[in-house]
N, C-alpha and C positions, 0 to 999 in steps of 0.2 A: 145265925143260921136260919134258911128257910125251914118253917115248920110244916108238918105235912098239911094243916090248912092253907099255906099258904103265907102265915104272918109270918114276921121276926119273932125270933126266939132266943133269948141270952145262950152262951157257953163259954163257961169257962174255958182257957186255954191260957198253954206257954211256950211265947215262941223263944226262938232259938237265933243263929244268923238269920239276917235280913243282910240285904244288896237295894233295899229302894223299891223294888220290883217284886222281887219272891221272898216269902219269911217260912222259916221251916217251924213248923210246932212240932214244939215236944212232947206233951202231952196235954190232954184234953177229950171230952167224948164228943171228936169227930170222927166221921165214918169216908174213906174214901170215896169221890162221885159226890160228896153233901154240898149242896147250891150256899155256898156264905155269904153275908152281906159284908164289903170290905172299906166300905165310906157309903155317904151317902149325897146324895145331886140336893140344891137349894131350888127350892119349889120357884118355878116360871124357868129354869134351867132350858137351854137349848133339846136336853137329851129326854128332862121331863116334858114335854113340848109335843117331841115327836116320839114318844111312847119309849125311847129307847133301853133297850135292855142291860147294857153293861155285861159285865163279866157275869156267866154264868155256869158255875157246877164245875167240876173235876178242877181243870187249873192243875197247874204245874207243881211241884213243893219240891223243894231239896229234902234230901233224905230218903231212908225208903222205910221210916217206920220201925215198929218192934222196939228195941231196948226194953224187955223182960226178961 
């Protein structure tokens, strides 16, 4: 997860189905809207290159949450 400075930040998490594309978590201390890092580019990459940003923040997730 991005951290409010800006860095990476570990979190735990447990996902759930995946499809390839989208994985549902099941629990974990994320907050809806939180920017995650979900891979990362190899340095001289085309997309490190040209500044590119990748996925960033809200993203899709199956589920709607809750189970308490």
């Amino acid at each position: 997860m991005k951290g409010a400075d800006g860095t990476p930040q570990p979190v735990q998490i447990t996902t759930g189905d995946t499809n390839g594309t989208m994985t549902e978590v099941l629990s974990g201390n994320l907050q809806p809207g939180a920017q995650v890092i979900t891979g990362q580019l190899a340095s001289g990459s085309d997309e490190t290159k040209r500044g590119g940003g990748g996925r960033r923040g809200g993203g899709a997730s199956k589920g709607g949450g809750g189970g308490q």
